[in-house]
PyMOL Python script that loads the backbone (N, CA, C, O; Angstrom):
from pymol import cmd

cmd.read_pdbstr("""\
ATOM      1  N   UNK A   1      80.090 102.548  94.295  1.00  0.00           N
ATOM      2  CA  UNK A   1      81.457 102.158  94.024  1.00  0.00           C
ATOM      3  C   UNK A   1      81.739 100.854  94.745  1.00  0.00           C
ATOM      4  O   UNK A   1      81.442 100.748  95.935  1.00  0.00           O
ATOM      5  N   UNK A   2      82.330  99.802  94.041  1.00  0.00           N
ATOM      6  CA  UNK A   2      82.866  98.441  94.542  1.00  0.00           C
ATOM      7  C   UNK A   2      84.146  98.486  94.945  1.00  0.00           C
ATOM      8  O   UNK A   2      84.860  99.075  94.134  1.00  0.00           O
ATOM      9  N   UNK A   3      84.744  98.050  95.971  1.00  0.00           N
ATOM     10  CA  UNK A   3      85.593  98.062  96.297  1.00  0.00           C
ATOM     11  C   UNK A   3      86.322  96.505  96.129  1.00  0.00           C
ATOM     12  O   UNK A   3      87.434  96.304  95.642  1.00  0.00           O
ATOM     13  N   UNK A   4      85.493  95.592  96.604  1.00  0.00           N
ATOM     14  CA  UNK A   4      86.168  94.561  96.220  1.00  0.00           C
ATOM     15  C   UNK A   4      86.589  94.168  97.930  1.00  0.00           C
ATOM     16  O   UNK A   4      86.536  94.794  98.989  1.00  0.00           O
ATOM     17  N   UNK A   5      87.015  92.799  97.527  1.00  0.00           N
ATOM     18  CA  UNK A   5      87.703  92.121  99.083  1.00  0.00           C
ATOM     19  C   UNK A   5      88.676  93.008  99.405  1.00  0.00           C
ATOM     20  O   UNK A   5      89.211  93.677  98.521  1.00  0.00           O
ATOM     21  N   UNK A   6      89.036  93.127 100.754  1.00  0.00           N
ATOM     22  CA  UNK A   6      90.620  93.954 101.031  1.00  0.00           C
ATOM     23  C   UNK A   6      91.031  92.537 101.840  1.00  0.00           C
ATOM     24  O   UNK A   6      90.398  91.878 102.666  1.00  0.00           O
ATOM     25  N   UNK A   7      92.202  92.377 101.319  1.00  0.00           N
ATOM     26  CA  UNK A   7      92.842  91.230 101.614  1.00  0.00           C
ATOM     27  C   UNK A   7      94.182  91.739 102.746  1.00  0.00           C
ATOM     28  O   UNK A   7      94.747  92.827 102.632  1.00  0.00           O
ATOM     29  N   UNK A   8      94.531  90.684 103.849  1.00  0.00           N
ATOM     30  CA  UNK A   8      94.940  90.756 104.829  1.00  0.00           C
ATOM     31  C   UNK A   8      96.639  91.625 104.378  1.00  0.00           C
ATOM     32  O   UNK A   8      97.033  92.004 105.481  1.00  0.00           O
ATOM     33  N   UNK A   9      97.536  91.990 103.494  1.00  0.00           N
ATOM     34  CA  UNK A   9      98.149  92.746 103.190  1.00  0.00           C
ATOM     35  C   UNK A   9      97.978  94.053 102.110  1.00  0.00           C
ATOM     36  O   UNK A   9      98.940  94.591 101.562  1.00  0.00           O
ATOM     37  N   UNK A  10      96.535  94.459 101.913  1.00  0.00           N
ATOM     38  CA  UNK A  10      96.151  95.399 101.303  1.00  0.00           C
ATOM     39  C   UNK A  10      96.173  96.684 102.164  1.00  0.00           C
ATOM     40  O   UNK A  10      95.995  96.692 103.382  1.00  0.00           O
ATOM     41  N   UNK A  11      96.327  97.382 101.667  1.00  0.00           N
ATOM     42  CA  UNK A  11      96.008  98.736 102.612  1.00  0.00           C
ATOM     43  C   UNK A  11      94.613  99.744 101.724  1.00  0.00           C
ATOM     44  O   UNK A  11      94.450  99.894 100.513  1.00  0.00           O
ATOM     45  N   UNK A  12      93.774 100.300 102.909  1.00  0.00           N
ATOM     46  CA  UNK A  12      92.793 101.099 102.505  1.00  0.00           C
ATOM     47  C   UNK A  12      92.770 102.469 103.579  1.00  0.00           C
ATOM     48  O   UNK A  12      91.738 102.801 104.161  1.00  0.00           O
ATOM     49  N   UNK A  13      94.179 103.252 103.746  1.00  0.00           N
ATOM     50  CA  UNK A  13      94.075 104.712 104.915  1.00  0.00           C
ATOM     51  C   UNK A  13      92.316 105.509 104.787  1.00  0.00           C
ATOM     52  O   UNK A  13      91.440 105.714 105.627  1.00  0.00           O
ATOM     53  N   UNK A  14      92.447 105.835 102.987  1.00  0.00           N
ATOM     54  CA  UNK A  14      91.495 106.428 102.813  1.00  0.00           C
ATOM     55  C   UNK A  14      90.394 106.076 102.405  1.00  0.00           C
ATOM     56  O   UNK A  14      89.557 106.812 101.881  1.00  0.00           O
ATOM     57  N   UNK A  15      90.266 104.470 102.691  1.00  0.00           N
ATOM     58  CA  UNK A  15      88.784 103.928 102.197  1.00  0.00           C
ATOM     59  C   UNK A  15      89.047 103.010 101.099  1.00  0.00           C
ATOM     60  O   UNK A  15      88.621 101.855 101.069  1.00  0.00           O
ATOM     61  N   UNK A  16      89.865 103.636 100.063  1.00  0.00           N
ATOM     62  CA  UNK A  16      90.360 103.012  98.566  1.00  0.00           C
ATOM     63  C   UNK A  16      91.390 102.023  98.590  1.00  0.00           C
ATOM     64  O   UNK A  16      92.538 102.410  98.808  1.00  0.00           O
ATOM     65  N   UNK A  17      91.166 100.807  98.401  1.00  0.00           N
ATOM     66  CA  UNK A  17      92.147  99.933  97.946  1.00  0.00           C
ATOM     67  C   UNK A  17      93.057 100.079  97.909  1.00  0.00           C
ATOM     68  O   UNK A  17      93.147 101.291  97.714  1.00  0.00           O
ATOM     69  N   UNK A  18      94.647  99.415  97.990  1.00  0.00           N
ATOM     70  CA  UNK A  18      95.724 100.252  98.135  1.00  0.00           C
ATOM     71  C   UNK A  18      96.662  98.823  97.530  1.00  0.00           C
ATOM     72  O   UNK A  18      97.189  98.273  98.498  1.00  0.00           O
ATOM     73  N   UNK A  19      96.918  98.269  96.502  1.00  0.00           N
ATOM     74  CA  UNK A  19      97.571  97.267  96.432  1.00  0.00           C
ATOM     75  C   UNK A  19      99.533  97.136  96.125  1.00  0.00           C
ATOM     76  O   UNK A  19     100.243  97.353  95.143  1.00  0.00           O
ATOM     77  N   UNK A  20      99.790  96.691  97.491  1.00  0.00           N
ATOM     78  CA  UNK A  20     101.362  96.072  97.498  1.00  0.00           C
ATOM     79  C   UNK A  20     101.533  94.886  97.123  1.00  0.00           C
ATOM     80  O   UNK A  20     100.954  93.839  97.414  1.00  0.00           O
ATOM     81  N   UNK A  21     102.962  95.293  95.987  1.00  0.00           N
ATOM     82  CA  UNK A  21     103.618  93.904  95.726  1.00  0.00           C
ATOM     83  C   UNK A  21     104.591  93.713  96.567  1.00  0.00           C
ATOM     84  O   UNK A  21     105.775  93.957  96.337  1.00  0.00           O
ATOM     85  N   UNK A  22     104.015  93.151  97.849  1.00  0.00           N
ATOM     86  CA  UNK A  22     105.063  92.998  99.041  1.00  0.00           C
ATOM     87  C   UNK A  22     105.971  91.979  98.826  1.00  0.00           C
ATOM     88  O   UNK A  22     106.922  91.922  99.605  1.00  0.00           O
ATOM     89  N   UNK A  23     105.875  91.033  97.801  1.00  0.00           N
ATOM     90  CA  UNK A  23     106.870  89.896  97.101  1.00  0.00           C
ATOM     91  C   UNK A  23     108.154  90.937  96.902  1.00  0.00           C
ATOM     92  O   UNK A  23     109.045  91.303  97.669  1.00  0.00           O
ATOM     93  N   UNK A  24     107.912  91.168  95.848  1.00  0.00           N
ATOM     94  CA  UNK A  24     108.834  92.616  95.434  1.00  0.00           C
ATOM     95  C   UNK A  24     109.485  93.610  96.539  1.00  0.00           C
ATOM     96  O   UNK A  24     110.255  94.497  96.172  1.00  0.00           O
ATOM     97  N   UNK A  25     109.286  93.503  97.348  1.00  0.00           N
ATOM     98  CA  UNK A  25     109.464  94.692  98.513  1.00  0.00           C
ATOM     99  C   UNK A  25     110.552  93.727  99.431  1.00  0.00           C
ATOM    100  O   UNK A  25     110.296  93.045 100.423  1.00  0.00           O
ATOM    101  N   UNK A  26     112.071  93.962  98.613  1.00  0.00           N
ATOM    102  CA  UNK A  26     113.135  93.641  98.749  1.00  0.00           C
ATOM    103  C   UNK A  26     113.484  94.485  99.786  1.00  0.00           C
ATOM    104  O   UNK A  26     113.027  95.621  99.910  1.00  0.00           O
ATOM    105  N   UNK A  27     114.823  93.615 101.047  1.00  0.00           N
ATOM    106  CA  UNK A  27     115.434  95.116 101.947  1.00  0.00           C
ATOM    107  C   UNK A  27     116.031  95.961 100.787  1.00  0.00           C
ATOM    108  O   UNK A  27     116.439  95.653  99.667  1.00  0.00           O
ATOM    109  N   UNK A  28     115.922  97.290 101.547  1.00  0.00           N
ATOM    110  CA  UNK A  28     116.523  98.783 100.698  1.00  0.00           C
ATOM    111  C   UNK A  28     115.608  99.142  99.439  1.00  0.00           C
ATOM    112  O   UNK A  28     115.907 100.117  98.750  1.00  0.00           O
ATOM    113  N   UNK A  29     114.601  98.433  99.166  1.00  0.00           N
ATOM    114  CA  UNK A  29     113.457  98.658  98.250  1.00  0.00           C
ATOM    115  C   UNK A  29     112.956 100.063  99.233  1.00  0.00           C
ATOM    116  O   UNK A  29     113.139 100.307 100.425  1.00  0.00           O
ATOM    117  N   UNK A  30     112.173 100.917  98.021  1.00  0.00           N
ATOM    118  CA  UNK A  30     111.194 101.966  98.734  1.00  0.00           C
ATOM    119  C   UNK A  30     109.866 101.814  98.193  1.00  0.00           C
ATOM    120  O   UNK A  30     109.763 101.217  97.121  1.00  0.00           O
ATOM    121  N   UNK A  31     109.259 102.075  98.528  1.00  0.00           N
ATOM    122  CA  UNK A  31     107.713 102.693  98.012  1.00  0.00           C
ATOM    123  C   UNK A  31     107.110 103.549  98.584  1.00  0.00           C
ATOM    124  O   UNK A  31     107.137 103.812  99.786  1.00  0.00           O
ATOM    125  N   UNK A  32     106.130 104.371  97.203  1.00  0.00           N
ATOM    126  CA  UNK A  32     105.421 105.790  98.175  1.00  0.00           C
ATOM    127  C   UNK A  32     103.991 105.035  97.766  1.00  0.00           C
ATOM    128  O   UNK A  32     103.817 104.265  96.822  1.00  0.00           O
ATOM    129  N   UNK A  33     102.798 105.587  98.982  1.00  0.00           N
ATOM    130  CA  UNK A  33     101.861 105.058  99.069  1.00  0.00           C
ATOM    131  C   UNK A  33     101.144 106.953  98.952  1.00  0.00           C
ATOM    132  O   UNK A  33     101.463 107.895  99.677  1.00  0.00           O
ATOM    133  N   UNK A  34     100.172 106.952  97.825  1.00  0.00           N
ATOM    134  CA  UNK A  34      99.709 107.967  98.597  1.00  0.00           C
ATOM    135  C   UNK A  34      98.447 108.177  99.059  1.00  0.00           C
ATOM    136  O   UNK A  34      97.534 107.372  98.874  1.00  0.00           O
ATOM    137  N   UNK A  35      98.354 109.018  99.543  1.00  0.00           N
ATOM    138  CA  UNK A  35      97.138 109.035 100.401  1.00  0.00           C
ATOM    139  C   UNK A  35      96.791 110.529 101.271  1.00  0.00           C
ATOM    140  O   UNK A  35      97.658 111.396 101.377  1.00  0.00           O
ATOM    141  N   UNK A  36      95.656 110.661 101.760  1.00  0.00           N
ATOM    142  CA  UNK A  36      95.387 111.780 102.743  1.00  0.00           C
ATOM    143  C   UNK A  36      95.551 110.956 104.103  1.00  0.00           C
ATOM    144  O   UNK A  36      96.346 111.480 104.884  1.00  0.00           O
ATOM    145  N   UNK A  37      95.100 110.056 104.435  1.00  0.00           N
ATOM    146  CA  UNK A  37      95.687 110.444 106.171  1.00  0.00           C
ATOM    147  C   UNK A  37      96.586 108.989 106.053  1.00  0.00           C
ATOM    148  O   UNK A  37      96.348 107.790 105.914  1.00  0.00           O
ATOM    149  N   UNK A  38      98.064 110.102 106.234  1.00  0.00           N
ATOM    150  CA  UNK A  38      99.077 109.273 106.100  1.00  0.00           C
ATOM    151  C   UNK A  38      99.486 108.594 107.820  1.00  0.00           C
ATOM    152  O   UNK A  38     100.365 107.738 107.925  1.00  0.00           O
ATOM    153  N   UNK A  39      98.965 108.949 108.663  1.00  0.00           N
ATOM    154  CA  UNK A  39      98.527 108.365 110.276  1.00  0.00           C
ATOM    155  C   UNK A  39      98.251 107.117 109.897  1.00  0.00           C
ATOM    156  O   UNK A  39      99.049 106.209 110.128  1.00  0.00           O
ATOM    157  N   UNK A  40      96.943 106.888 109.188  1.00  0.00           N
ATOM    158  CA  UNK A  40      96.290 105.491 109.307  1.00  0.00           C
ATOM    159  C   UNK A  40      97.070 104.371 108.373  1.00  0.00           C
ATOM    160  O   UNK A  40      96.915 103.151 108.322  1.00  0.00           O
ATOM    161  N   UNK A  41      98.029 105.304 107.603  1.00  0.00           N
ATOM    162  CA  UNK A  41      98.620 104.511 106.149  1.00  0.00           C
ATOM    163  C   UNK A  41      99.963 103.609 106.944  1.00  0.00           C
ATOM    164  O   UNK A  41     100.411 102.490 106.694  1.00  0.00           O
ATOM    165  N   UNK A  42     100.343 104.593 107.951  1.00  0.00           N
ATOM    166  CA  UNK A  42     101.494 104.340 109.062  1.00  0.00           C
ATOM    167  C   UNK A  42     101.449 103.202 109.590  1.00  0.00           C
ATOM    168  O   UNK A  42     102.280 102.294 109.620  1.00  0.00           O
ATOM    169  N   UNK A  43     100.112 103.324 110.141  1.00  0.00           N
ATOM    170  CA  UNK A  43      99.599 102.550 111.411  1.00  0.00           C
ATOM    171  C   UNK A  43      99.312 101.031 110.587  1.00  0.00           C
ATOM    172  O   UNK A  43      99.742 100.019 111.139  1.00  0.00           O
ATOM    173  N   UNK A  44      98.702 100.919 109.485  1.00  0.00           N
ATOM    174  CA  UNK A  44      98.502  99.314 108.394  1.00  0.00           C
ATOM    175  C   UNK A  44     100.208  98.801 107.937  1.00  0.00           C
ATOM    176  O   UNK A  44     100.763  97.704 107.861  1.00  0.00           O
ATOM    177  N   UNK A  45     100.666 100.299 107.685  1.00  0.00           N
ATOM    178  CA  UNK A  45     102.086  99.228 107.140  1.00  0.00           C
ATOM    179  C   UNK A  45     103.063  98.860 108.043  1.00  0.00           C
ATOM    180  O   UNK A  45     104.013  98.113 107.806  1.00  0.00           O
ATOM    181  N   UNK A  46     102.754  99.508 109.279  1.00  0.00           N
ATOM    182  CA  UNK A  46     103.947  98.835 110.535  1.00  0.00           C
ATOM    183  C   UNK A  46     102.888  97.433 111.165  1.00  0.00           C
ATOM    184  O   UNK A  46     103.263  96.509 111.888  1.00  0.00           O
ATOM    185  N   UNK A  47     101.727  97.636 110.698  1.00  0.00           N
ATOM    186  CA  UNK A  47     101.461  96.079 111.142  1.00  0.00           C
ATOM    187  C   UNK A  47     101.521  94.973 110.268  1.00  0.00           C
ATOM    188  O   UNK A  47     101.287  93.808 110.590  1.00  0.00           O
ATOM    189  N   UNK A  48     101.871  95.415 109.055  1.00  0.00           N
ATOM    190  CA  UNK A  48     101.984  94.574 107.873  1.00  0.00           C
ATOM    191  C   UNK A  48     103.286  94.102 107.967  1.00  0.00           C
ATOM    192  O   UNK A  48     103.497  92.959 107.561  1.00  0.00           O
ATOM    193  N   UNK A  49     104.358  94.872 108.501  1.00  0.00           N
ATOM    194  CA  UNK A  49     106.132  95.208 108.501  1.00  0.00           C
ATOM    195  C   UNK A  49     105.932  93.999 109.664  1.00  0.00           C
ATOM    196  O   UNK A  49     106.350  92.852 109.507  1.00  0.00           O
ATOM    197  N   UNK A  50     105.162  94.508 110.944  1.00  0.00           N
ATOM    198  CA  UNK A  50     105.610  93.405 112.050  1.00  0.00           C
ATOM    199  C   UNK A  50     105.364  91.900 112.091  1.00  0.00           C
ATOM    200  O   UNK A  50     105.997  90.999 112.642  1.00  0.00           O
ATOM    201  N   UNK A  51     103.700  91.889 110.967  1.00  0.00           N
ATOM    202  CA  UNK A  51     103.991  90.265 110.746  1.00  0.00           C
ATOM    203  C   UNK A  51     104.781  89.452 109.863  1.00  0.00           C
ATOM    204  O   UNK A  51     104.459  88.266 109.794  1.00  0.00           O
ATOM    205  N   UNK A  52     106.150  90.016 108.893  1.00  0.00           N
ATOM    206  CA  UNK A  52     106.759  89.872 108.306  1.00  0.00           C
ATOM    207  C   UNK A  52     107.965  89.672 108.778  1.00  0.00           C
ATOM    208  O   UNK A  52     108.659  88.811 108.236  1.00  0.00           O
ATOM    209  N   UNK A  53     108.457  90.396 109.850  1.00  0.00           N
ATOM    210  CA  UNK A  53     109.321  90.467 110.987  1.00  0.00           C
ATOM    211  C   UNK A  53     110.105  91.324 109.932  1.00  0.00           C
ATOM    212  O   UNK A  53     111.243  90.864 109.844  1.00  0.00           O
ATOM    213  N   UNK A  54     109.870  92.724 108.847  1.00  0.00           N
ATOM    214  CA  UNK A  54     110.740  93.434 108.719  1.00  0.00           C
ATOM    215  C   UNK A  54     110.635  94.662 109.497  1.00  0.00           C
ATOM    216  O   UNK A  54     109.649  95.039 110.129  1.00  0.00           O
ATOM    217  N   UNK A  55     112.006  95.367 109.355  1.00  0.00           N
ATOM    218  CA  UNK A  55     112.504  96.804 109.977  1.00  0.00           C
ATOM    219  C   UNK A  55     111.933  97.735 108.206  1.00  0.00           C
ATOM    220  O   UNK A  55     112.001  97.545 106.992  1.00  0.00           O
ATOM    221  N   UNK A  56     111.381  98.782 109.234  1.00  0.00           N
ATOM    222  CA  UNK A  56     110.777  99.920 107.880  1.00  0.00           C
ATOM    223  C   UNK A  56     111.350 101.367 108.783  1.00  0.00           C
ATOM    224  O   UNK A  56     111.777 101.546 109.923  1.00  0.00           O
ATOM    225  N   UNK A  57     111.127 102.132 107.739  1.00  0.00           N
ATOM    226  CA  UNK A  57     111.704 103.320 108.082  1.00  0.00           C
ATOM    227  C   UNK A  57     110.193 103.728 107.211  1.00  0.00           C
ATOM    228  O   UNK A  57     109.916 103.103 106.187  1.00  0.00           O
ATOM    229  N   UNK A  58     109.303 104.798 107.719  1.00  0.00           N
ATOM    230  CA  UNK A  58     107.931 105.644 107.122  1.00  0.00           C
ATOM    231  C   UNK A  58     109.182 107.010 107.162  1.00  0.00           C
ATOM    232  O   UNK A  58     110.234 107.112 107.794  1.00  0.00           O
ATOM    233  N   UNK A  59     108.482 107.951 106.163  1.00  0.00           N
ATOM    234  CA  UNK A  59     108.792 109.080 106.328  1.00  0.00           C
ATOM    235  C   UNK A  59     107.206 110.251 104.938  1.00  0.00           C
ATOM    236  O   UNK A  59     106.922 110.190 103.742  1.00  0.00           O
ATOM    237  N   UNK A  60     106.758 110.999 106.011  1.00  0.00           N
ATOM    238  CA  UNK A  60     105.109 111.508 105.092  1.00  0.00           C
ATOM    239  C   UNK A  60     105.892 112.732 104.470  1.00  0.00           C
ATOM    240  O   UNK A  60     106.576 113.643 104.936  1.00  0.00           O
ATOM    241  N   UNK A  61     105.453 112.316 103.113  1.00  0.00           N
ATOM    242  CA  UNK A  61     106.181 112.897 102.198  1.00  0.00           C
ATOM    243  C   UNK A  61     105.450 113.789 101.162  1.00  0.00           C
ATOM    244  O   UNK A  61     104.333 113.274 101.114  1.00  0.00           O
ATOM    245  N   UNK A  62     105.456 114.702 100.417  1.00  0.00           N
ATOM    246  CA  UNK A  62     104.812 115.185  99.462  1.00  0.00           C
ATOM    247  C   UNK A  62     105.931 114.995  98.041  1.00  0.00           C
ATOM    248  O   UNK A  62     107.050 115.495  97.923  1.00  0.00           O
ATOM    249  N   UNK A  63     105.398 114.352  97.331  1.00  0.00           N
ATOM    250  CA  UNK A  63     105.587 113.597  95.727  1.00  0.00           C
ATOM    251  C   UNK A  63     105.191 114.175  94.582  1.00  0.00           C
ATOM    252  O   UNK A  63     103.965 114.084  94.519  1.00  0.00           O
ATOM    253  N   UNK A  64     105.711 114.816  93.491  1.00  0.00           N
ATOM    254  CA  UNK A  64     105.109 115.205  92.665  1.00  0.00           C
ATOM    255  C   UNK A  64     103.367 115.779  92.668  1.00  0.00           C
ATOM    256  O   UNK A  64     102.416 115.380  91.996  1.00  0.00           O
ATOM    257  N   UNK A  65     103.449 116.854  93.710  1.00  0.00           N
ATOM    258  CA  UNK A  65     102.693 117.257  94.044  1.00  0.00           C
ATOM    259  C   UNK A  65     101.285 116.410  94.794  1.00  0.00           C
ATOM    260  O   UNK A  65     100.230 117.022  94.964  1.00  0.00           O
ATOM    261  N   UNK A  66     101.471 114.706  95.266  1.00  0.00           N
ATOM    262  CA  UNK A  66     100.951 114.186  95.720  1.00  0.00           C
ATOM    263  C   UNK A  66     101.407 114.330  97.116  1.00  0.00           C
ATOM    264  O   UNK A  66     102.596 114.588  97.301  1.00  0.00           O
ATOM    265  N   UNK A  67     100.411 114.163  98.373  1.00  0.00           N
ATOM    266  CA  UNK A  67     100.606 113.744  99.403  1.00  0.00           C
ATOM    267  C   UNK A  67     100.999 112.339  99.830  1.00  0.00           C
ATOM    268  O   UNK A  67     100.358 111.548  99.138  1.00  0.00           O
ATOM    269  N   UNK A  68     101.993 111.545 100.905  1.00  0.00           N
ATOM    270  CA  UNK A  68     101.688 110.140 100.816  1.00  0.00           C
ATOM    271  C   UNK A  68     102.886 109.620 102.429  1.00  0.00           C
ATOM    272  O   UNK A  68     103.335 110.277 103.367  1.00  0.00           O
ATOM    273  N   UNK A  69     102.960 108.627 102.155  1.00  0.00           N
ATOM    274  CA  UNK A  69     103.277 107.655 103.073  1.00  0.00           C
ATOM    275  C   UNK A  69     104.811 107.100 101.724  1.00  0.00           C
ATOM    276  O   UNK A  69     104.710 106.582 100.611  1.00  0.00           O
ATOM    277  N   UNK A  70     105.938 107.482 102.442  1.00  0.00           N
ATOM    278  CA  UNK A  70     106.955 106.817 101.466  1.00  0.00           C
ATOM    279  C   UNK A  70     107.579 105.400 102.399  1.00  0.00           C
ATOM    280  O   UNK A  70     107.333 105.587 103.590  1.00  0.00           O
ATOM    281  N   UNK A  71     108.112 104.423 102.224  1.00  0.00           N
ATOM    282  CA  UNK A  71     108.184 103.352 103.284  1.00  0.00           C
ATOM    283  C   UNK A  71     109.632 102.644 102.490  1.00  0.00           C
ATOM    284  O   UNK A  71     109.905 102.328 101.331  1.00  0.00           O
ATOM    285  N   UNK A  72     110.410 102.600 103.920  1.00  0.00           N
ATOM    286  CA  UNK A  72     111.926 101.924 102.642  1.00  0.00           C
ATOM    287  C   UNK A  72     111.949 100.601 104.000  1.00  0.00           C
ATOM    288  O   UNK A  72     111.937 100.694 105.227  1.00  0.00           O
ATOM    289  N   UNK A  73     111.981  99.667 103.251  1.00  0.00           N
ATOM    290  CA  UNK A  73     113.337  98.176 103.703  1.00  0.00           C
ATOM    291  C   UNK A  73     113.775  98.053 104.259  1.00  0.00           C
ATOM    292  O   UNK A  73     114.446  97.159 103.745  1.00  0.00           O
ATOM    293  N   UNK A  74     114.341  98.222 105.613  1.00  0.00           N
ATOM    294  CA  UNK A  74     115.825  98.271 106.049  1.00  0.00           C
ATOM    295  C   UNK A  74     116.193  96.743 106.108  1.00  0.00           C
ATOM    296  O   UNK A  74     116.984  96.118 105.402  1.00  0.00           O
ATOM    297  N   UNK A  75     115.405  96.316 107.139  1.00  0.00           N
ATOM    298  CA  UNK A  75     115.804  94.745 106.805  1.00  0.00           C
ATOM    299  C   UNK A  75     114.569  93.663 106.383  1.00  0.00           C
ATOM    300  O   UNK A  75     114.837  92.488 106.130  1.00  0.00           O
TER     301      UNK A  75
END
""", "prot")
cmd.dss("prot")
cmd.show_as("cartoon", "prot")
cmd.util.cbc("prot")
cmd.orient("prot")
């Protein structure tokens, strides 16, 4: 399996590619990310949040029967 480059705002918790349209990711925007270890999914998007200088709110969520990482905007 190819994975391909992971580029410096991609996320990979579980190994797999994980692509944000962080353009799009307006304050009060949400997105669910899902994934099994929603720890490591935490830990990429508050460092993604801090070089952006936004405020996020995580909350690990279960989704239409998916597990995941949901992440909202604040500022």
């Amino acid at each position: 399996m190819k994975q391909g480059v992971l580029k410096i705002d991609d996320l990979d918790p579980d190994g797999v590619r994980i692509i944000v349209d962080w353009i799009q990711f307006d304050s009060g925007a949400s997105v669910f990310i899902p994934c099994i270890n929603t720890e490591q999914a935490k830990k990429q998007v508050e460092v993604i949040a801090k070089r952006k200088n936004w405020v996020i709110k995580t909350q690990i969520r279960v989704e239409t029967d998916c597990l995941g990482l949901r992440i909202w905007r604040v500022t």
